[in-house]
Each structure stands twice: as C-alpha cells, then as structure tokens.
C-alpha positions as CSV (number, residue, x, y, z in Angstrom):
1,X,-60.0,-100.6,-56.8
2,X,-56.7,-102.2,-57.1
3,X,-58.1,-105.4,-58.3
4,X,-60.0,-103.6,-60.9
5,X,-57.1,-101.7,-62.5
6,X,-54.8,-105.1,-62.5
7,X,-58.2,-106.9,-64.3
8,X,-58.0,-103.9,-66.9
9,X,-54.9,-104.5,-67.2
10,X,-55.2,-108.1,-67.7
11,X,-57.5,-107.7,-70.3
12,X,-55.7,-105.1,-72.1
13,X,-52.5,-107.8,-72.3
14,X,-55.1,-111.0,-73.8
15,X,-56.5,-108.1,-76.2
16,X,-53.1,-107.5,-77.2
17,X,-52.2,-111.1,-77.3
18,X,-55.4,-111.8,-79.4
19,X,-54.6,-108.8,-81.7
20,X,-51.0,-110.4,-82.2
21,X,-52.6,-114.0,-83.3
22,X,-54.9,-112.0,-86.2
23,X,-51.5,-110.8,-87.7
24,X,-50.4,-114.4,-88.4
25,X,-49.2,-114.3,-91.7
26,X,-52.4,-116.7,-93.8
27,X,-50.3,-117.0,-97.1
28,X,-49.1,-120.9,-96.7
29,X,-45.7,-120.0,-98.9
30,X,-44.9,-117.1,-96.8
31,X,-45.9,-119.2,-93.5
32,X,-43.5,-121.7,-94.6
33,X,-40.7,-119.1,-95.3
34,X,-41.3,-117.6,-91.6
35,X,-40.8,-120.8,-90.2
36,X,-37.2,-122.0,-91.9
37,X,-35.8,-118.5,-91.5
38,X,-36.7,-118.8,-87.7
39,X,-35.0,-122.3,-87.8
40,X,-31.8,-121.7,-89.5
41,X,-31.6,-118.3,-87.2
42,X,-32.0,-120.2,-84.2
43,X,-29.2,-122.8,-85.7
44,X,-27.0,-120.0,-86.1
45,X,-27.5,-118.9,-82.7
46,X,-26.0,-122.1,-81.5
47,X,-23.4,-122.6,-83.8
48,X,-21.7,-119.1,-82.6
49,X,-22.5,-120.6,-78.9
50,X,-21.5,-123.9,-79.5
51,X,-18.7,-122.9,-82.8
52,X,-20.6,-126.3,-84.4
53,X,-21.2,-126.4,-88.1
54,X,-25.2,-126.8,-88.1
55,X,-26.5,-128.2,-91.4
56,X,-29.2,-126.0,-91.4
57,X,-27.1,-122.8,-90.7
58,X,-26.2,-122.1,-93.9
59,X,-29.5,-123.2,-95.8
60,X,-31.8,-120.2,-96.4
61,X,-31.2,-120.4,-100.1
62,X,-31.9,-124.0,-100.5
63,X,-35.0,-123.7,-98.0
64,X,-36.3,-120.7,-99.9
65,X,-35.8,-122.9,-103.3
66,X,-38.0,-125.7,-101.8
67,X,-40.1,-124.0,-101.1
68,X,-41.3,-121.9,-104.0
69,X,-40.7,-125.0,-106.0
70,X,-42.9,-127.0,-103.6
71,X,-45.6,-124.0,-104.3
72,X,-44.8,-124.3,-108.0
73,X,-45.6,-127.8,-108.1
74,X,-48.5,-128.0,-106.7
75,X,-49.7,-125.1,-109.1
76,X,-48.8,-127.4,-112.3
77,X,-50.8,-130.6,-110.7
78,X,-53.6,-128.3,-110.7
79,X,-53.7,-126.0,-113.5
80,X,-52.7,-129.7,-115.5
81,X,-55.7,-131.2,-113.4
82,X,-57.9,-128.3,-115.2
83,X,-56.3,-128.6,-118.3
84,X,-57.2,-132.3,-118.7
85,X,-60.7,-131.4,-117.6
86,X,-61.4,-128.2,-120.0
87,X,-58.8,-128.1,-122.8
88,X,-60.1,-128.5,-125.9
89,X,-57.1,-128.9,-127.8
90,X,-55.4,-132.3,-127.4
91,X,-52.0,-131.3,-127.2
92,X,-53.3,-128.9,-124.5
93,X,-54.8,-132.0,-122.6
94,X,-51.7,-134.5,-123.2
95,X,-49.8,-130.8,-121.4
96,X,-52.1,-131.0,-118.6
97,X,-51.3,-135.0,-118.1
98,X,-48.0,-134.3,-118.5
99,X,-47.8,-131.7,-115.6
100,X,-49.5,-134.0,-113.5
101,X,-47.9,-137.0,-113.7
102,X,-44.0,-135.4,-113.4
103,X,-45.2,-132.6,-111.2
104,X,-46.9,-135.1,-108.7
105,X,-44.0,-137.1,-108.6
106,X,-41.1,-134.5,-108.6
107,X,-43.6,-132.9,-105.3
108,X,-43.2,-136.3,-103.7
109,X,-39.3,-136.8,-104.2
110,X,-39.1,-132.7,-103.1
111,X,-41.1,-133.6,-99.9
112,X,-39.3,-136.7,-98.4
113,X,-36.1,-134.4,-99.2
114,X,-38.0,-131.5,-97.1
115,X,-38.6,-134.1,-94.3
116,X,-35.2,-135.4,-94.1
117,X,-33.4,-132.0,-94.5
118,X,-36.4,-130.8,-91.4
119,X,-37.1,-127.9,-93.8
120,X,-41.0,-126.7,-93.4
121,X,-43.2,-126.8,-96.9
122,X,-46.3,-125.0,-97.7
123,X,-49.2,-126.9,-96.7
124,X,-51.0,-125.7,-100.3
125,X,-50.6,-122.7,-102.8
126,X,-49.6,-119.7,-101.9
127,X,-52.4,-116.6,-102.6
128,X,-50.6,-115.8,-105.3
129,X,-50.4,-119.2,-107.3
130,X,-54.5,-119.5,-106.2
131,X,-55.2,-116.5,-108.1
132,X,-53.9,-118.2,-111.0
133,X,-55.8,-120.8,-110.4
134,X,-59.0,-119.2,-110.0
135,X,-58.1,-116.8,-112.8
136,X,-57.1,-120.0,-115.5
137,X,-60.7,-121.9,-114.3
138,X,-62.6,-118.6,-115.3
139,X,-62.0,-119.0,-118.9
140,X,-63.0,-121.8,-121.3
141,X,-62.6,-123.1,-125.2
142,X,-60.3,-121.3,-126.9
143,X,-59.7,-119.1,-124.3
144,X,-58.4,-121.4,-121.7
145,X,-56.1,-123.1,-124.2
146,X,-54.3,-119.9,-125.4
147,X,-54.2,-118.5,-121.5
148,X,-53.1,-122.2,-120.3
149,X,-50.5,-122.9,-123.2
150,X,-49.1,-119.0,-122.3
151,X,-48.9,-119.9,-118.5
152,X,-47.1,-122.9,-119.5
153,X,-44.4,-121.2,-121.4
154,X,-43.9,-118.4,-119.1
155,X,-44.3,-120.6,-115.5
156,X,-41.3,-123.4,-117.0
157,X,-38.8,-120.4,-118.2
158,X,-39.0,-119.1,-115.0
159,X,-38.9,-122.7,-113.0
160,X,-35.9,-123.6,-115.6
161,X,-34.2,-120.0,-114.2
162,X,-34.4,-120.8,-110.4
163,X,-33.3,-124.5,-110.5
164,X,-30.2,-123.8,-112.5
165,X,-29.7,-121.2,-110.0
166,X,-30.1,-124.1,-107.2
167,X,-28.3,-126.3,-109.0
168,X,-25.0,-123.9,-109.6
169,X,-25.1,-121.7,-106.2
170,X,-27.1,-124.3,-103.6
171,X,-25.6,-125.0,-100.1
172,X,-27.5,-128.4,-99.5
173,X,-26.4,-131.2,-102.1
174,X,-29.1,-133.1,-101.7
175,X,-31.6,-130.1,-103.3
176,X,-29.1,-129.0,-105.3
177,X,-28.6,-132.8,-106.6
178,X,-32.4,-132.9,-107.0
179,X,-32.3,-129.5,-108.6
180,X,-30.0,-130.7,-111.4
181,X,-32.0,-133.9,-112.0
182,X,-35.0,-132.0,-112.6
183,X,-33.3,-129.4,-115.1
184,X,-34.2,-131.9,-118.0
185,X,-37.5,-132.6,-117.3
186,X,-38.6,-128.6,-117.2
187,X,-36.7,-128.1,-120.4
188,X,-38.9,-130.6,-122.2
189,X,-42.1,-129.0,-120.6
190,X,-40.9,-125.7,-121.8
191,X,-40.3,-127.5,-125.4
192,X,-43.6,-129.6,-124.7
193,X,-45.7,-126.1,-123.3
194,X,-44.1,-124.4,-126.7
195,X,-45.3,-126.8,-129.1
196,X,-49.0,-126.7,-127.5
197,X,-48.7,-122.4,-127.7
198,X,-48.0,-123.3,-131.5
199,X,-50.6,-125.3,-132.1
200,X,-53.5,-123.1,-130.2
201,X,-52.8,-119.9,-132.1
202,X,-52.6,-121.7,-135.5
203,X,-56.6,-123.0,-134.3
C-alpha cells in the first residue's frame, strides 16, 4: 500500500513537472527577455555577495533594446524580402532592397555585439512581428504598396524613438555607440519610407 501511494505521488510530481514545461513562454522575443532578466538578476546577486561591479548588472535597458531591435530587424529583412517580391511600385521595391541590405547588416553588427556583451537574442520574430508578416503577405497590388509604405513610416518613427532613447539613457557603450551610429540610417528610411507613401497614394 505504501509503495502505491509514494508511486501516486510520484506521478503527481512528473505531471506537475510536465505541466510546468507547457507554460514555457513560445514567443522568441519574450523567451529572450526571460533569459537576460534572469542573467543580470543572478549578476546582481553576486555583486551584493561579492560588492563586484558586474558588467551585466546594470544592463536591463540595453539588453531589452537589443533585443526588440534584434526582433525589429529581422521584421524589415522580411517584410523588404516581400516587398521586392510583390510591390508593384518601384520606389516600393528599391524600399524593400533597401531594408534588406542595411537591415541585414545592422542584424549582423547587433549580433556579434549580443555575443560579446553574452546578452541572449531572439532566435526569430516575435508573435507579434509574425502577424505583421502574415498580415502584409495577405494583400497584393495596390494594396500591398499603400499597407507596406504605411508600415514603413510608422515601424522607422518608432525605431528612430527607441534608439535615441539608447543612444541618450544606455548603460552599455558599446550598444549605445551602435545605437547612435544607426540613428542616421533610420532617419533616411523614414525620409526614404515617406517618399514611397507619397508616391503610392498619388497612383
């Protein structure tokens, strides 16, 4: 009888490990998140034990910034990808080009930074950035150049926001360095994005 109730019980604790591993977070952007939090609290941990100055202690902001950047850029490599294949608008196919040539490389110069600085990137898009995806590759014609060039405009403000913000307020000067170098390049896609908006809605 005894062995019985301590196999019930054995089987109640792998259900309950099992039911744990289901809960795993699946989104890669959040995955990545969980993981540099847990690093930079466990190098806080032994900075208070060992009162030593941790690099990664003080880096969620710059960790957090790499990463949605990281899931931003590989958002505009595809959506650019698509726009090469689908626009019909040049200007909207010289965008998508564009996108993926400085995108590609800017997501290369942000990883070996990642490596170096051991902070954890998404290993692709987040859910959110996929349903843009899937959402952008469900129209065509005109109808993928207005949606495209409108993503464009409203994706770069919003990038142009967060890497000033990196730039200015970053812990890490090597992100914040590569932040700043980057602040150009995003505010000729925005002027780039704009000037393809201009020339859909005229068509």
């Amino acid at each position: 009888m005894k062995k019985i109730i301590n196999y019930a019980g054995l089987l109640m604790i792998v259900a309950g490990l099992i039911s744990c591993g289901n809960n795993t977070e699946s989104d890669p952007k959040e995955t990545a998140d969980s993981t540099n939090h847990a690093k930079i609290d466990s190098a806080k941990s032994a900075d208070t034990v060992a009162t030593t100055n941790s690099p990664m202690a003080d880096m969620k902001q710059d960790a957090d910034f790499a990463v949605a950047a990281a899931d931003g850029g590989m958002l505009e490599v595809e959506l650019g990808k698509m726009a090469v294949k689908k626009g019909m608008n040049k200007q909207i196919k010289n965008l998508g080009a564009m996108m993926v040539k400085d995108h590609s490389k800017a997501n290369e110069e942000l990883k070996s930074a990642a490596k170096a600085l051991n902070i954890t990137l998404p290993s692709s898009m987040s859910d959110k950035c996929q349903k843009k995806v899937t959402d952008l590759s469900a129209k065509t014609g005109a109808d993928f150049d207005k949606a495209y060039s409108d993503l464009m405009v409203s994706d770069h403000k919003d990038d142009i926001d967060e890497f000033k913000k990196e730039a200015d307020k970053g812990n890490n000067s090597v992100l914040t360095a590569w932040a700043k170098s980057k602040l150009p390049v995003l505010e000729h896609h925005l002027a780039i994005s704009e000037s393809a908006k201009k020339a859909v809605e005229k068509n």
